[in-house]
C-alpha positions in Angstrom: -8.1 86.5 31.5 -11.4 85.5 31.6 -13.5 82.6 33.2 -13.8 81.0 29.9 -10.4 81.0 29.4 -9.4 79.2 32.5 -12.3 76.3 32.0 -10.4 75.9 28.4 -7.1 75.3 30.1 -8.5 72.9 32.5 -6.3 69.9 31.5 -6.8 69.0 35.8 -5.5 69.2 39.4 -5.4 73.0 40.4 -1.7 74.1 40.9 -0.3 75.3 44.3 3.1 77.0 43.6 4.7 79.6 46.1 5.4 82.3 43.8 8.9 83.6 43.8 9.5 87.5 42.7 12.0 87.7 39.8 13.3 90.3 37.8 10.9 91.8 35.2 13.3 90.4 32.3 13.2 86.9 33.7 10.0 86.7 34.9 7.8 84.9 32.4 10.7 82.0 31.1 11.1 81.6 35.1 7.5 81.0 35.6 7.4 78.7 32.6 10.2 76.7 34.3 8.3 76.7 37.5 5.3 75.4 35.4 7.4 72.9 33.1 9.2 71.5 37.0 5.4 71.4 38.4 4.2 69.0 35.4 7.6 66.7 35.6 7.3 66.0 38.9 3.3 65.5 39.0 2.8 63.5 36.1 2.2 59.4 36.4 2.4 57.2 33.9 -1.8 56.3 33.0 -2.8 59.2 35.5 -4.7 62.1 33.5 -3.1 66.0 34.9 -5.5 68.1 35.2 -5.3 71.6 36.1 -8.0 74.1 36.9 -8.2 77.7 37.8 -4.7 78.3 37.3 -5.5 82.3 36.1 -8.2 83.1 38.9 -6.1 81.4 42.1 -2.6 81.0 41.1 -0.9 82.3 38.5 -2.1 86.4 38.4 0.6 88.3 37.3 1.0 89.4 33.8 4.4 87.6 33.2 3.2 84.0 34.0 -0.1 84.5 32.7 2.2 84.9 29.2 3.8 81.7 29.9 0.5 79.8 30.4 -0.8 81.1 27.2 2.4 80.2 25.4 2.2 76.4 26.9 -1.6 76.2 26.3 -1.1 77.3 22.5 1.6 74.9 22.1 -0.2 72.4 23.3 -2.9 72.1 20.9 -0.6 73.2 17.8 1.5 70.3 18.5 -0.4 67.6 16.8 -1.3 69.7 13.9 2.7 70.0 13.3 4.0 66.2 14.2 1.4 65.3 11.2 2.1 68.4 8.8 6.0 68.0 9.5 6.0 64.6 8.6 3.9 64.9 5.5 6.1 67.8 4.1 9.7 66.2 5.4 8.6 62.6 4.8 10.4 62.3 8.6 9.3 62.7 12.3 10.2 65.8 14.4 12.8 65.5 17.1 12.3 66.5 20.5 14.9 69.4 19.4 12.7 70.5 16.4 9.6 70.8 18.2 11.2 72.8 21.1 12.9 75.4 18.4 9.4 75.3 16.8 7.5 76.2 20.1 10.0 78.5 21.0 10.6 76.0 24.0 14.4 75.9 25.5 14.9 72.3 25.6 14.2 69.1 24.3 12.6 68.0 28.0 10.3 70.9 27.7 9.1 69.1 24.6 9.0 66.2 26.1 6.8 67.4 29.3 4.4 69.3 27.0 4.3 65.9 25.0 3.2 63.9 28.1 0.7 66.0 29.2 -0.6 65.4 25.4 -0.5 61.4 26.2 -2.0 61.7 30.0 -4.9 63.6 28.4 -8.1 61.9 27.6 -9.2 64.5 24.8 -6.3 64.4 23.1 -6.3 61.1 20.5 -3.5 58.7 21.2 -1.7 60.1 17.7 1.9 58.8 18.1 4.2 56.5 19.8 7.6 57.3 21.4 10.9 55.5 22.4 10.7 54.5 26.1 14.4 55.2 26.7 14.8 58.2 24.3 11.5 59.9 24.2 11.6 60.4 20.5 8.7 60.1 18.5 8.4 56.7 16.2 5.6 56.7 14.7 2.4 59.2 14.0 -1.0 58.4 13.4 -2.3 60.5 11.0 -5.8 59.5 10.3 -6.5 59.5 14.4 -5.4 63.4 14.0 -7.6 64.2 11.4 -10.6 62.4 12.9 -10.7 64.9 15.8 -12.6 67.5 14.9 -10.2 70.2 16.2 -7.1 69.3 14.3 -9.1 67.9 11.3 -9.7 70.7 9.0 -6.7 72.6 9.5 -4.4 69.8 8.8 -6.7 68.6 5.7 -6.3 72.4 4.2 -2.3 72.5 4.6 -1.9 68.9 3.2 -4.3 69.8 0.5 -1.9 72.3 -2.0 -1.3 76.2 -2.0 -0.3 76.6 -5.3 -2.6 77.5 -7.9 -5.4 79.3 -5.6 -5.9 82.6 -5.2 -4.1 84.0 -1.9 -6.4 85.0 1.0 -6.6 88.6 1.3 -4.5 89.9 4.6 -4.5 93.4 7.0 -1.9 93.5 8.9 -0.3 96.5 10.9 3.6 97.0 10.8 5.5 98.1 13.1 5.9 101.5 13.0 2.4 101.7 13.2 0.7 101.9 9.5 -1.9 99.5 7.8 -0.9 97.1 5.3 -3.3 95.4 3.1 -2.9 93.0 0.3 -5.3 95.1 -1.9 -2.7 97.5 -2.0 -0.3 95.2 -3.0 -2.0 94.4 -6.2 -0.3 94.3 -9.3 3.0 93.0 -7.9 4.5 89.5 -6.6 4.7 89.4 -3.1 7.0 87.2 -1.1 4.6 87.0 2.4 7.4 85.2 4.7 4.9 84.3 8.1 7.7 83.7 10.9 8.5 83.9 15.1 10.8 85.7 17.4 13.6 83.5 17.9 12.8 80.5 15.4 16.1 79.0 14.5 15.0 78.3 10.8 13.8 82.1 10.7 16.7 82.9 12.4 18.4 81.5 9.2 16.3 82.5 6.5 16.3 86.0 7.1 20.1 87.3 5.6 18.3 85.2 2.6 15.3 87.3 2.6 17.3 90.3 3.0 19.5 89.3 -0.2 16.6 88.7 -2.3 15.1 92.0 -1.5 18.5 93.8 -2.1 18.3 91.9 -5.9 14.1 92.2 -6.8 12.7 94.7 -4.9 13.7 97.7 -7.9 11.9 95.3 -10.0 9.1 95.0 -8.1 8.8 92.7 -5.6 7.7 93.0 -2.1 8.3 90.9 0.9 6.4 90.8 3.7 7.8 89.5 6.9 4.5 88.6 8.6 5.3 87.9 12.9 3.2 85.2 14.8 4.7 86.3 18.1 1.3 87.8 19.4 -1.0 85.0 18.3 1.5 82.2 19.6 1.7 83.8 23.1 5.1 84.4 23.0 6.3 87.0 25.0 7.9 89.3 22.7 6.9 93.1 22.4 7.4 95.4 19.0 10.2 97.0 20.7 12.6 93.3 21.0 11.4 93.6 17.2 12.4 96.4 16.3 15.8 95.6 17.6 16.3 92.2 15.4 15.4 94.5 12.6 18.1 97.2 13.1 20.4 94.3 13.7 20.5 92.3 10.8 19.6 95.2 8.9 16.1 94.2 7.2 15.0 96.4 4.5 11.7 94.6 4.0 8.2 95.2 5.9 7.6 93.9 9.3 3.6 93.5 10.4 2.0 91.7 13.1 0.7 88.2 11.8 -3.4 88.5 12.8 -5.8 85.8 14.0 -7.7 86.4 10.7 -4.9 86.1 8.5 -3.7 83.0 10.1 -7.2 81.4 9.7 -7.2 82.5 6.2 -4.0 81.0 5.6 -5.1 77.5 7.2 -2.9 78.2 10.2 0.3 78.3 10.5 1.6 75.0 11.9 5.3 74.8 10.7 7.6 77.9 10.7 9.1 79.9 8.5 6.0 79.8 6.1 6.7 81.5 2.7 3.9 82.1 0.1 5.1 83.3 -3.3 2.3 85.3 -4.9 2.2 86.5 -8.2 0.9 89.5 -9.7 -2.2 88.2 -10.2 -2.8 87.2 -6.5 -2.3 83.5 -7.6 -0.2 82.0 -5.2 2.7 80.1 -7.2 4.9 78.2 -4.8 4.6 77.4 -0.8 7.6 76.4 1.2 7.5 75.5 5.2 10.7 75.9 7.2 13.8 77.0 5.8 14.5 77.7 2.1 17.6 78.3 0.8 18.6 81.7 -0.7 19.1 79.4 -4.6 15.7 78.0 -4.4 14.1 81.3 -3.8 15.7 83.5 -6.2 15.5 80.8 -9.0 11.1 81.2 -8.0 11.4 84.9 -8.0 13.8 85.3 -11.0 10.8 83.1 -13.1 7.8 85.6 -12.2 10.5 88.0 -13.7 11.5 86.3 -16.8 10.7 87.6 -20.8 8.0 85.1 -22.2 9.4 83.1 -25.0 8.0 85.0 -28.4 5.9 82.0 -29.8 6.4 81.2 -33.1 
């Protein structure tokens, strides 16, 4: 990790945690407890917490280093989602929803993560929660999209898929072989952009799997696109490979890029499904979980006999 990386994360006071060994398995989620614990017990109420040098001086092995790049992406995703969820499911996330969508365990780990958030200075004051609950009430959406960092990506994800051409993708799947969407020309593709673990993924995938089992002989191709890597979740191709075996998933699995997500706007809300038609136009957009009707009745149309004009 370099120096630039740990002035990024400096959100204040320097950690001093005693390191406890673990077993290789448990490692990083037990270092993300000991960091979630730290944070509880540290934060007050109006007092910024800020922490510095936490790569260089006290987290240095490579499981809790995961777990600090996991907590610092979700950090910065969350107000990018709490706006974007709102907007597409005209209601605000729980506590339980953004933990499933961080890949977080509970509901107080969303919590913490969304205290920090308030504590920090250079974060705009975007929403309001319940004292007792901790549930968000209300989100500011224009004080999101006046910070520079959250601005543009939010604008392009409220602002409409369908209709524009799809962003051209390279991507490489798991067993090791490039896939481009040049060479996917000339035939719809279902690009389905999803996490290790996500409960909505979790549920969309026997869908996915039943479409392909209905289109793909007529052409279509879905490609299940994972953000593990770029979210900092500690997930390897291997504990990928395995969830493909076991819910037997016919379809392409690639590694979700840095590139591609910026093309795409960035990815705030998972599953993301873009429906893309022969012509590279992409048709219809969905975020979160789709069910198996609404899907096929979209794919059926791309394959439906024009009506012979008169």
């Amino acid at each position: 990790m370099t120096r630039r990386r740990s002035v990024a994360l400096s959100l204040g006071v320097t950690f001093l945690l005693t390191l406890v060994s673990s077993p290789p398995a448990a490692a990083q989620q037990d270092a993300e407890t000991r960091v979630l614990d730290y944070i509880r017990e540290h934060l007050r109420p109006g007092e910024p917490f800020l922490v510095t040098d936490l790569y260089n001086n006290v987290f240095t092995q490579p499981e809790e280093r995961k777990a600090l790049d996991k907590l610092y992406n979700a950090l910065f995703r969350i107000p990018r989602f709490a706006v974007e969820y709102q907007e597409h499911f005209s209601r605000l996330p729980s506590l339980k929803i953004i933990a499933e969508q961080f890949d977080l365990r509970t509901p107080e780990a969303a919590d913490i993560l969304l205290r920090v958030l308030e504590a920090d200075p250079r974060v705009p004051n975007f929403l309001t929660r319940d004292p007792k609950t901790h549930e968000i009430t209300q989100i500011d959406k224009a004080r999101v999209l006046q910070d520079p960092r959250f601005a543009h990506a939010v604008a392009r994800q409220l602002s409409g898929w369908e209709g524009k051409p799809a962003p051209v993708f390279q991507m490489m799947t798991l067993d090791g072989k490039e896939l481009d969407s040049e060479s996917l020309r000339g035939r719809p593709v279902l690009l389905y952009v999803w996490f290790t673990g996500c409960p909505p993924c979790m549920e969309e995938a026997p869908q996915l799997v039943a479409l392909d089992h209905e289109f793909s002989g007529r052409g279509l191709t879905i490609v299940g696109a994972n953000a593990d890597s770029i979210l900092g979740l500690g997930y390897d191709d291997a504990a990928r490979r395995r969830y493909v075996e076991t819910e037997k998933i016919p379809f392409t699995i690639t590694n979700w890029t840095r590139e591609s997500d910026a093309a795409y706007g960035g990815i705030a809300i998972f599953p993301a499904l873009f429906l893309i038609d022969a012509k590279g136009v992409i048709i219809r957009h969905w975020v979160g979980y789709v069910s198996g009707d609404v899907l096929r009745q979209a794919v059926a149309g791309l394959f439906a006999e024009p009506t012979p004009s008169k």
